[in-house]
Structures are given as C-alpha cells and as structure tokens.
TORLUM-869944 format. One line per 3 residues: their letters; for each residue z, y, x of N, C-alpha, C. Coordinates in pm, 1 decimal, m for minus. Each point is the difference from the previous one (the first is absolute). Layout:
REM TORLUM-869944
a = Z/Y/X/Z/Y/X/Z/Y/X | ... $
END
This chain:
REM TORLUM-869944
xxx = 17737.3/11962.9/14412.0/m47.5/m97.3/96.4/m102.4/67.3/90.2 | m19.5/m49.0/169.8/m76.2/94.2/60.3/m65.6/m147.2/38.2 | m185.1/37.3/m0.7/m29.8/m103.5/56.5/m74.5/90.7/107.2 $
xxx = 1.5/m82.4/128.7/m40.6/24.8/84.1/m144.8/m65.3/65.5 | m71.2/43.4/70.6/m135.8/m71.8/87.7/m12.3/m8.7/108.9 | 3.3/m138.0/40.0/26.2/m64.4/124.9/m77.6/47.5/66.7 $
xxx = m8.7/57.3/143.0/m125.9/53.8/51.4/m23.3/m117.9/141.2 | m102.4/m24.0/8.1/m14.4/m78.7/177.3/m111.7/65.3/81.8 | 44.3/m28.9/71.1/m98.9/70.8/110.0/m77.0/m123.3/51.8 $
xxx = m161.1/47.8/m66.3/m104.6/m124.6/74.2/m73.6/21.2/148.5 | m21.3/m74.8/55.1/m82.9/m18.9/146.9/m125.6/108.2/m30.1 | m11.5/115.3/93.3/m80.7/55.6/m41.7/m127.2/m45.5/125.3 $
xxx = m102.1/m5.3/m48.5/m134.3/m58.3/90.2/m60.5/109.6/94.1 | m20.7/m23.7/123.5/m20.0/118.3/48.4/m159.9/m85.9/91.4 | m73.7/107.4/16.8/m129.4/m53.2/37.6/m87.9/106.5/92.5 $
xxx = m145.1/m131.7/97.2/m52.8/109.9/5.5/m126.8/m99.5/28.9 | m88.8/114.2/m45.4/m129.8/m84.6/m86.9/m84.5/65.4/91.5 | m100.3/m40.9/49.0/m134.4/6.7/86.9/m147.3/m68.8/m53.5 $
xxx = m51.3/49.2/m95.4/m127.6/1.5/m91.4/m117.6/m19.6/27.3 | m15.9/65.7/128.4/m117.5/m3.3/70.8/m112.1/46.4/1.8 | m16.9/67.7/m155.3/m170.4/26.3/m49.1/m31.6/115.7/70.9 $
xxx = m43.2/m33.0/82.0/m72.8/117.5/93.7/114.7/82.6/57.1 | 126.4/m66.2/21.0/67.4/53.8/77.0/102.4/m26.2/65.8 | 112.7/52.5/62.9/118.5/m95.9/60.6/83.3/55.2/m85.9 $
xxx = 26.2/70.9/m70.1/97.9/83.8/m132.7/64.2/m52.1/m52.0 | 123.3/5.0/m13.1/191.1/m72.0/m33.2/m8.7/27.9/m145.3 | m36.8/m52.0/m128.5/18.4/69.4/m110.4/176.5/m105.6/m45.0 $
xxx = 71.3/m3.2/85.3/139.5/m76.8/m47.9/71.6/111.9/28.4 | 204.0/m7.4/m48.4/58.2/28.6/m47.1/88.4/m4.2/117.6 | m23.6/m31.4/129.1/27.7/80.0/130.2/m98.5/48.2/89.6 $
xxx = 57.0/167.3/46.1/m61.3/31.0/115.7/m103.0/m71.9/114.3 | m139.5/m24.2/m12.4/13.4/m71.5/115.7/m159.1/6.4/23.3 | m19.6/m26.4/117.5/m130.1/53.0/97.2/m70.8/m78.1/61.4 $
xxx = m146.0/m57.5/m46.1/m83.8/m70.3/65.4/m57.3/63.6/155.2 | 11.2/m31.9/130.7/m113.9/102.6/77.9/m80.9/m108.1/74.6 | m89.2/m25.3/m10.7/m101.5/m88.8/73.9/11.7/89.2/159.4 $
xxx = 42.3/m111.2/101.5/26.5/11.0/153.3/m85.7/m67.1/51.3 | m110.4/m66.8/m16.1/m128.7/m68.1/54.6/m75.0/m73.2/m50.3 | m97.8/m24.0/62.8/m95.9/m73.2/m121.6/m55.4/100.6/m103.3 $
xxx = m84.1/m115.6/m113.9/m53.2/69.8/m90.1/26.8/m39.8/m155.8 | m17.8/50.8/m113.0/4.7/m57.9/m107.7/m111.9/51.2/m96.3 | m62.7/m68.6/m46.0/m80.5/19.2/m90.9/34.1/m67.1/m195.2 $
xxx = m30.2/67.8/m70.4/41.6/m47.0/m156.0/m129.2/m48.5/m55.2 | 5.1/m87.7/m93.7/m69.0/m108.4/m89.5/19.9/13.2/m107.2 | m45.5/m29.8/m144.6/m53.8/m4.3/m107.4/6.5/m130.5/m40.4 $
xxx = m14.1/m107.5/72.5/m11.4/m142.0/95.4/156.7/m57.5/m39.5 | 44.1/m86.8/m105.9/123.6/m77.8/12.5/110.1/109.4/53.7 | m6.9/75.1/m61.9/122.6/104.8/m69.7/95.7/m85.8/m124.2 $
xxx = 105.9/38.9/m17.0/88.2/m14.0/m123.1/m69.1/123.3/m70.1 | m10.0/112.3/26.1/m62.2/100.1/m98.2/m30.1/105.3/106.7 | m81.8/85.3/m59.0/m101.2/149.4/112.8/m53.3/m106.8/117.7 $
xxx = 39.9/49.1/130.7/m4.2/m53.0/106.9/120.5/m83.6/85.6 | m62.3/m100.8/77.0/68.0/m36.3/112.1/m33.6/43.1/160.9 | 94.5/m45.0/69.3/m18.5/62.1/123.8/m29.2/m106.1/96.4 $
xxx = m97.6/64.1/73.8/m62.9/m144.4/102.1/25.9/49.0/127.3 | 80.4/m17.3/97.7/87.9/50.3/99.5/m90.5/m102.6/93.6 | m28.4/101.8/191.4/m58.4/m71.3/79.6/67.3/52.0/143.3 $
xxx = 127.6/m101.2/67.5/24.3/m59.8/78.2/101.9/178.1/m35.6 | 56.2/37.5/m98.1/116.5/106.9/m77.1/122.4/m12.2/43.6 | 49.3/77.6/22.2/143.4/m28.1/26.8/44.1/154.9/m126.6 $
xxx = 64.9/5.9/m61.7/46.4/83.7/m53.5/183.2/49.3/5.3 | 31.8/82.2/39.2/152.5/10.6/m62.4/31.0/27.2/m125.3 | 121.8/8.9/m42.3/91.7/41.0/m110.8/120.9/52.4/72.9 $
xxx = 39.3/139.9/m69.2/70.9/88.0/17.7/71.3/39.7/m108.5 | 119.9/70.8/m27.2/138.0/m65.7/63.9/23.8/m124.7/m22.0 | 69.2/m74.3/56.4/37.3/m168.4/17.9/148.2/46.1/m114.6 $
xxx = m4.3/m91.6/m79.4/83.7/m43.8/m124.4/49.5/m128.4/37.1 | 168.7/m10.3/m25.4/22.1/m111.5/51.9/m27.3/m70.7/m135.6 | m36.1/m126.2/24.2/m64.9/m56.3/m117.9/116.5/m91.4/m116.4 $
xxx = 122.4/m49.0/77.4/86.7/m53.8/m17.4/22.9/m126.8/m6.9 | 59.8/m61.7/m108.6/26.8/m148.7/m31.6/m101.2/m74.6/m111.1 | m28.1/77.2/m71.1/m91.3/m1.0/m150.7/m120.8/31.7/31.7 $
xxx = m104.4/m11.0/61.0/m140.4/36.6/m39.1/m127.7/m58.0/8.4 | m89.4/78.8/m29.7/m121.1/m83.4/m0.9/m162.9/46.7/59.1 | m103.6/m29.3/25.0/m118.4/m18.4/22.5/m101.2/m34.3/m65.1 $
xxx = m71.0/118.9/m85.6/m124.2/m84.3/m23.8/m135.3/77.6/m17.8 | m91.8/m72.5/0.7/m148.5/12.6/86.9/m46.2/m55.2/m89.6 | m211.0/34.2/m31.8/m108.8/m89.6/m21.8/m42.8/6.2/101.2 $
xxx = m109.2/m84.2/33.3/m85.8/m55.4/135.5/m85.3/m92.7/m32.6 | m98.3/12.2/74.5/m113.8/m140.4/m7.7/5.8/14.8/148.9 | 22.1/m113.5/24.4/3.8/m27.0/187.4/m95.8/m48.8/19.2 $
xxx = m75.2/38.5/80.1/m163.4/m102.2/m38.3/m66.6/m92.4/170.1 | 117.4/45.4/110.2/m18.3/m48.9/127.9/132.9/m115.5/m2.9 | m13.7/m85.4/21.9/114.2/m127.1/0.9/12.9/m12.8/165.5 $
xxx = m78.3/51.4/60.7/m7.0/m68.4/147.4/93.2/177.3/114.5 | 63.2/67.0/m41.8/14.5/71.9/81.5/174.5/57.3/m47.7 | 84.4/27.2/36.9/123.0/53.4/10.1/m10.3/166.7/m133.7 $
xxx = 85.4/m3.3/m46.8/m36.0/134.0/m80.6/184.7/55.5/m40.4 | 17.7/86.8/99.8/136.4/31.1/m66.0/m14.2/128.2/m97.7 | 62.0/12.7/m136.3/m29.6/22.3/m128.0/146.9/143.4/27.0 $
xxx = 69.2/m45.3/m10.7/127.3/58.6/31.7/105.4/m55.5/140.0 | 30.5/90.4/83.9/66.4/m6.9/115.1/133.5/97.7/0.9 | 80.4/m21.2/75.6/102.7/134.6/71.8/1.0/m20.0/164.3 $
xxx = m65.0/56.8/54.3/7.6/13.6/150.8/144.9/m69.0/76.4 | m37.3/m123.5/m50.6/57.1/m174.9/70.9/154.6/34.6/m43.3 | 48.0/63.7/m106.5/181.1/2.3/m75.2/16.6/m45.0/m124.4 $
xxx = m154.4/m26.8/m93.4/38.2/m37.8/m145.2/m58.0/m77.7/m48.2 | m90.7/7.7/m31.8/m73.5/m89.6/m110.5/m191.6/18.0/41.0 | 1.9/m140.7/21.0/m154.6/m13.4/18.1/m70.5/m69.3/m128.4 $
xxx = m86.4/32.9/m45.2/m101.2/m87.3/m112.0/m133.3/39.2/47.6 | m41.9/m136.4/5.7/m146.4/m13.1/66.0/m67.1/m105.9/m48.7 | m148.1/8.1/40.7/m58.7/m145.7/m41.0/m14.8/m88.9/80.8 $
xxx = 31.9/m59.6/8.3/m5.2/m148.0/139.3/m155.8/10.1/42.9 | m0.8/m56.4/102.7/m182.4/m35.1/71.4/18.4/m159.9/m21.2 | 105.5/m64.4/m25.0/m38.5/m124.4/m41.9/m32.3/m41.7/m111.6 $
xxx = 13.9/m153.7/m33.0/1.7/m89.5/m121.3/m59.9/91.7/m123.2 | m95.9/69.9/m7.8/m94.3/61.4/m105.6/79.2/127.7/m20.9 | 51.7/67.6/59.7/73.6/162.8/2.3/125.8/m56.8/m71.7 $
xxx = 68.7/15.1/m9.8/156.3/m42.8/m65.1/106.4/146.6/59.9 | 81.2/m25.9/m64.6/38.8/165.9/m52.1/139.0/11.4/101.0 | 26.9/74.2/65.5/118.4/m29.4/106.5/73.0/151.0/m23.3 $
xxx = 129.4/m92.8/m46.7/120.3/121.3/m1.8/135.3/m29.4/111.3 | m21.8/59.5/114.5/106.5/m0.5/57.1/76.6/106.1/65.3 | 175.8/m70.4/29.3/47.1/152.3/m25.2/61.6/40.4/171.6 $
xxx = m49.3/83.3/57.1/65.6/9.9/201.3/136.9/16.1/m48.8 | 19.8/m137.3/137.5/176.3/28.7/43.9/18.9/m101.8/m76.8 | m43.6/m56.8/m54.8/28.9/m120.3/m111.5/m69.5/m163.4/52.1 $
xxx = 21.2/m75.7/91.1/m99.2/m87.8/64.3/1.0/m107.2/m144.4 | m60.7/m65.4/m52.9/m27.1/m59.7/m94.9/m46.0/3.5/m152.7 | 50.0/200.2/m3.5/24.0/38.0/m123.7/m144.1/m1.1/m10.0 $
xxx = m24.9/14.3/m173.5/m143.5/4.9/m76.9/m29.0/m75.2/m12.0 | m159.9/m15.1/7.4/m97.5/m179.1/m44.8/m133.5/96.0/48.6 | m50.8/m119.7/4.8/m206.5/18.6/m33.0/m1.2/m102.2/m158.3 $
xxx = m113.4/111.4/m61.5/36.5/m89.3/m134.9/m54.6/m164.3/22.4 | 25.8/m55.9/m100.9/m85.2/m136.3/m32.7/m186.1/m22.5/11.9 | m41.8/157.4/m104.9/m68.7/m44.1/m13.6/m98.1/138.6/48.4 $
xxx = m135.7/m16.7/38.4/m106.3/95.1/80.3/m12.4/108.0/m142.6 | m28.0/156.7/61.1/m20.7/75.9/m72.9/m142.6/119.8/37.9 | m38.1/m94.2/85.6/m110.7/57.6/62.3/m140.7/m32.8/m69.0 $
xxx = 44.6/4.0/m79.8/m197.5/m60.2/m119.3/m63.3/74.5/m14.1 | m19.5/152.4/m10.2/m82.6/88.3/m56.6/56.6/15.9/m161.5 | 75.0/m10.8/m14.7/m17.4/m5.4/m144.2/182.8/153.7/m32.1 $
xxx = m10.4/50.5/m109.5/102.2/70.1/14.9/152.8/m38.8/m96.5 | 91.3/78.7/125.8/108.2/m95.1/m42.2/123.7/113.8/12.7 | 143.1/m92.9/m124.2/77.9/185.7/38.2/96.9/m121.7/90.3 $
xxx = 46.7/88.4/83.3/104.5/m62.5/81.1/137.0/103.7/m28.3 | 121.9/m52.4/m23.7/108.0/7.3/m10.7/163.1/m81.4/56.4 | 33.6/95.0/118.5/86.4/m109.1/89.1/131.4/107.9/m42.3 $
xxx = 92.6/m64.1/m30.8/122.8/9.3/m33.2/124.1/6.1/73.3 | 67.4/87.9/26.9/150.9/m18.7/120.7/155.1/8.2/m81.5 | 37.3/m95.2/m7.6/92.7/51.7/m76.7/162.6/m70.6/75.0 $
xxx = 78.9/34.4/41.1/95.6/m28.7/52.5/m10.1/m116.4/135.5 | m133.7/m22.6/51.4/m16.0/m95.2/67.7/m104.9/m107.7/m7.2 | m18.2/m12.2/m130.3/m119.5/m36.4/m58.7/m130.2/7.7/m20.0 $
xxx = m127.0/m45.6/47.4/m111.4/67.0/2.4/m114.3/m95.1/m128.2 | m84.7/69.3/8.3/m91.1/m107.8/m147.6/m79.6/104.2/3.9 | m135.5/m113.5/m34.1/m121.0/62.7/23.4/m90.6/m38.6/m112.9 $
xxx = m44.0/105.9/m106.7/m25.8/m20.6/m73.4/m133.7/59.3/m7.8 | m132.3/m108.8/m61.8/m141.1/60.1/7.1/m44.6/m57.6/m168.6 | m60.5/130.2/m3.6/m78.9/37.2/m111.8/144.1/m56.4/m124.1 $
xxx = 147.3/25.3/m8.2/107.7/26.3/m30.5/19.6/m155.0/m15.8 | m5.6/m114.7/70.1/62.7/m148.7/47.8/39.7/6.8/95.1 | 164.3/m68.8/m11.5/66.2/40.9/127.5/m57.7/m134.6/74.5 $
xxx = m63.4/8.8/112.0/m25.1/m72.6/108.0/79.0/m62.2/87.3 | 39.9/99.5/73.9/98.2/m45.8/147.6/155.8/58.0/m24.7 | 130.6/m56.7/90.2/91.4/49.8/m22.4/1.9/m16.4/164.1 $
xxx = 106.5/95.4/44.5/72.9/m32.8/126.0/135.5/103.9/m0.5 | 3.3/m17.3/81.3/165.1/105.4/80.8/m13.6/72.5/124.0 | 77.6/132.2/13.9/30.2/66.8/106.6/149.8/m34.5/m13.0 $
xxx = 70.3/26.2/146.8/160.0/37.8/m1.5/m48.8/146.5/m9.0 | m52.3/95.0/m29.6/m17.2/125.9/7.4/22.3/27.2/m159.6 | 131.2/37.3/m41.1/26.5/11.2/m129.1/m59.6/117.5/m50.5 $
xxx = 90.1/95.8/41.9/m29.9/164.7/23.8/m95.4/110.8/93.6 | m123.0/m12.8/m73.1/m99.0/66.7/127.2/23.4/166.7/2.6 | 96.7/m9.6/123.8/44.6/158.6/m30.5/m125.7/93.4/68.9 $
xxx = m6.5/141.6/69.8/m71.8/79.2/42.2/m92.0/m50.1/128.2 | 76.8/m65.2/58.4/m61.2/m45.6/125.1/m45.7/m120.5/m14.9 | m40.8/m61.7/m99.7/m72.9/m104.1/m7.6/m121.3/3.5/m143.9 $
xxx = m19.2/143.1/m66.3/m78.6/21.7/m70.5/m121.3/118.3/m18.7 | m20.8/m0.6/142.9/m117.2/67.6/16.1/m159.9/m49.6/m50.3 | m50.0/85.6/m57.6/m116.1/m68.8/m38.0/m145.2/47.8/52.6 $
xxx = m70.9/m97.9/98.7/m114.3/63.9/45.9/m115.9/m127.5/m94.8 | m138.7/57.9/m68.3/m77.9/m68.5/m58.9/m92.0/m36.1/82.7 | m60.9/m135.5/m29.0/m165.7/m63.6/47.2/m40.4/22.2/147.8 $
xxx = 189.8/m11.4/97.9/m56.2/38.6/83.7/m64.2/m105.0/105.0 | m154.7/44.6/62.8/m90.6/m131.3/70.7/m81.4/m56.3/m94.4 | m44.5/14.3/m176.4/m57.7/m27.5/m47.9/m137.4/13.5/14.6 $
xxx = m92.8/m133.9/33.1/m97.8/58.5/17.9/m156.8/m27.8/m97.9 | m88.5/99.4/48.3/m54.4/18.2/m117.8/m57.8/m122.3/m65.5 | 21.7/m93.7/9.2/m1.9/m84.0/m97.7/128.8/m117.0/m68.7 $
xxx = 103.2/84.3/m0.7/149.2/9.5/m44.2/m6.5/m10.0/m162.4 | m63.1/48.1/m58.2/m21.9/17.4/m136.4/46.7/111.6/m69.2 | 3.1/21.7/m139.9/21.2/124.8/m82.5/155.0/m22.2/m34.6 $
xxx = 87.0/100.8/m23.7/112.2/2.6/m9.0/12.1/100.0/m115.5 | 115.8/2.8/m91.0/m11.8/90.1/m156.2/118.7/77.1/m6.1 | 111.0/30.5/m66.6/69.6/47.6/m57.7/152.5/m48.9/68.3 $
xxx = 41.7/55.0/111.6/97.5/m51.0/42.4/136.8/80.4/m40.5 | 97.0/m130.1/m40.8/83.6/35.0/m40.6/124.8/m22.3/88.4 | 76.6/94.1/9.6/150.4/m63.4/71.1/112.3/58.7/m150.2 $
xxx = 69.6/m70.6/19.7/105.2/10.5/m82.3/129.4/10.0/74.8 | 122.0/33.5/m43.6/134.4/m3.6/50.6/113.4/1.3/m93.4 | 57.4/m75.1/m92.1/51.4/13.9/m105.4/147.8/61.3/69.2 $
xxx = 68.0/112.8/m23.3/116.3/43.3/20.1/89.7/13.2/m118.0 | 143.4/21.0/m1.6/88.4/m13.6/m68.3/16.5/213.4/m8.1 | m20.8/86.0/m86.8/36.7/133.2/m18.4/113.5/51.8/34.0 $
END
C-alpha cells in the first residue's frame, strides 16, 4: 500500500512594514523605499506602539517601487490624532488610488476613499481625533472595505475597484500633514498573494 501526502499551496503574505523609530527604514519582506520630498519629520517617545513614533510637519514622503497591491489587502497604522479641526491625509497615491485621511469635520472621523471611484469608501461613524491612541486597520478585499480600530470592525463600504493593479497603488505618506497632525507608529501594508 502507498500512502501518499496531500500537498497545498497556501497564500503566501507578502509585506512592507515602516517602523519609524528614528527612521523611514522598510524592515518588511518587500523591497521598498521611504524618501521624504518636503517638509519635515521629527520622532517621539510620545504615543508610540513601541521605540518611537513619527511626528511629520506639512511631509510629503514617497515610496518606491510601486507594488501592485491587488484584490486582497490591507492597511494598518497606530496614531493619536490630536487636531480634529484640520484635514490630515495619512496615506495618498497622487489622485489614482487610495486616500486615508482624517476628516476636519464632525470630531476628525477617518476617511477612506478610493479616485476614479465617485461614491466608493465612507467617513467613519464615529470621530477619531481625541488624543488618545488608537490602531487603525482598513481592509480591501475584492471590493469591500472595513475599518477596523483598536481591532472592532467599525465601518464597511465598497469600491467598484476590485483589483488595485500598478497604476492605482502608489503609495505617498502624511502628505500636507501638519505639525499638529499627530504621532503615527508602525505602518503596515500587506498584500496577500497566491505563490
């Protein structure tokens, strides 16, 4: 008798992590390149997830090479937003992908929307602008978006943007943040691919 072992091939996780402690340094599992293009950033000790956070003033940063991000992925951040009254975009792509920002309205409320998409995303329900620190986690998964803080899923919405291929997943950080934008921690992007 021959027994045999089924083998499967699992989703392997592919990532890229931006830490911050005193630096712009990729310690994830793709290639990839912080370069601050204006503005300033200074690091904190101050409402970190752990070491330091980064306190970015009126920053625009790139990321280099652009990864298409796909159908499956995700976003996530700590932050204490501590200005409710002013615009703060967190993550951008130069007007093709994905914006997350903090609203200047209704007590800072958390805005994920996606260009080319007129309706797609939400502003969450509820204000996240308290001073107080919080992990934020927004989710893309076939069309689907959800916004999950301090790991309760909050908000849901939709893009028709199923597949965010190359040209719609560029990633520029905190850009226009200004210096009283708040501390930002351990940013994560994710991209779950099939091997």
């Amino acid at each position: 008798m021959i027994s045999g072992v089924l083998c499967q091939r699992k989703a392997a996780v592919v990532e890229r992590w931006f830490k911050f402690d005193g630096n712009l340094l990729n310690n994830g599992s793709l290639a990839c390149t912080a370069t601050l293009v204006s503005g300033s950033v200074s690091y904190s000790s101050s409402n970190a997830n752990a070491g330091q956070s980064i306190v970015p003033s009126g920053a625009q940063i790139t990321t280099t090479p652009t990864y298409a991000l796909g159908t499956d992925f995700y976003i996530e951040f700590y932050a204490t937003l501590t200005d409710n009254g002013i615009y703060n975009t967190i993550i951008g792509s130069s007007g093709a992908g994905i914006l997350i920002g903090k609203t200047s309205f209704g007590g800072g409320k958390i805005q994920v929307n996606v260009y080319g998409n007129p309706g797609g995303g939400f502003d969450s329900a509820l204000p996240w602008a308290d001073g107080l620190k919080h992990k934020f986690k927004i989710t893309f998964i076939s069309g689907e978006i959800k916004l999950y803080v301090d790991d309760i899923l909050r908000d849901t919405g939709t893009t028709n943007i199923t597949n965010f291929l190359y040209a719609k997943s560029e990633i520029v950080l905190f850009y226009g943040v200004g210096s009283s934008g708040g501390y930002y921690d351990d940013l994560i992007i994710h991209r779950n691919v099939v091997p």
